[in-house]
C-alpha angles and dihedrals in degrees: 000000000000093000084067096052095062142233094263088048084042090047084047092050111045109015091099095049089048087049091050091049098046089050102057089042091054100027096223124085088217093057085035086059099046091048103050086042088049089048095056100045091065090047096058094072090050102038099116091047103055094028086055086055097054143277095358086199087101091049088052088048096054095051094050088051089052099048087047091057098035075058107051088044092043088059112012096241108194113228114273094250130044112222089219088064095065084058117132083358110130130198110245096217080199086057106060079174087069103053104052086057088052092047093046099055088049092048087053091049084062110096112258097261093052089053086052104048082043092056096045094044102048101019093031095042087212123158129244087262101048085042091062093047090049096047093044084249143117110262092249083057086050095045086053103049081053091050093044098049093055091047097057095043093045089054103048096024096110133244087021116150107187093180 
């Protein structure tokens, strides 16, 4: 049982996973940091009663996505990346580097659920259902962050052709 193993073995374990994770979701290692610090922090005082439930990582998750979004809305932080930006910028298919640049500033213009239920969806290889426990939402409401958020990327990620 988790609860046995202890919150320092749990922080050991798993702080670089949960690093890894808020970083992708803020798109900065400094906010990453502070959330997955912040996050565990509140988990210290009820340690022995999450723990006691079960792996108490989803629990972690879905407070750092919490504390991500309580922070965008408490001061209005615009995305990391502009869309206008990507205008008249191409993807080079020879320069895979590129790309992924590309790729990333259109990933940090997503709003901040949609990141999440990306992340845990393609780097998380988490199901629909797992997805919605994590995000606080009914599987279907999962399933549609997912969808929308591959939409939007397919349609303004440059030099596609969906034929």
């Amino acid at each position: 049982m988790m609860a046995e193993l202890g919150f320092d073995a749990f922080v050991r374990e798993r702080s670089a996973g949960l690093l890894r994770f808020a970083h992708l979701l803020s798109g900065n290692p400094d906010d990453a940091a502070e959330l997955v610090q912040e996050a565990l922090t509140n988990l210290y005082p009820r340690w022995e009663r999450v723990a006691g439930a079960g792996d108490p990582e989803p629990y972690v998750k879905r407070s750092i996505v919490n504390s991500r979004n309580t922070r965008w809305r408490r001061h209005r932080e615009t995305p990391a990346g502009d869309p206008s930006e990507l205008d008249g910028v191409a993807a080079d298919p020879a320069n895979a580097w590129a790309d992924a640049e590309v790729f990333g500033r259109l990933f940090a213009t997503l709003p901040a659920r949609q990141r999440a239920a990306l992340i845990l969806r393609f780097y998380e290889d988490l199901d629909f259902a797992a997805i919605g426990r994590q995000l606080g939402c009914a599987e279907p409401s999962a399933r549609s962050l997912v969808h929308r958020a591959l939409a939007d990327l397919r349609t303004r990620m440059p030099g596609r052709d969906d034929d």
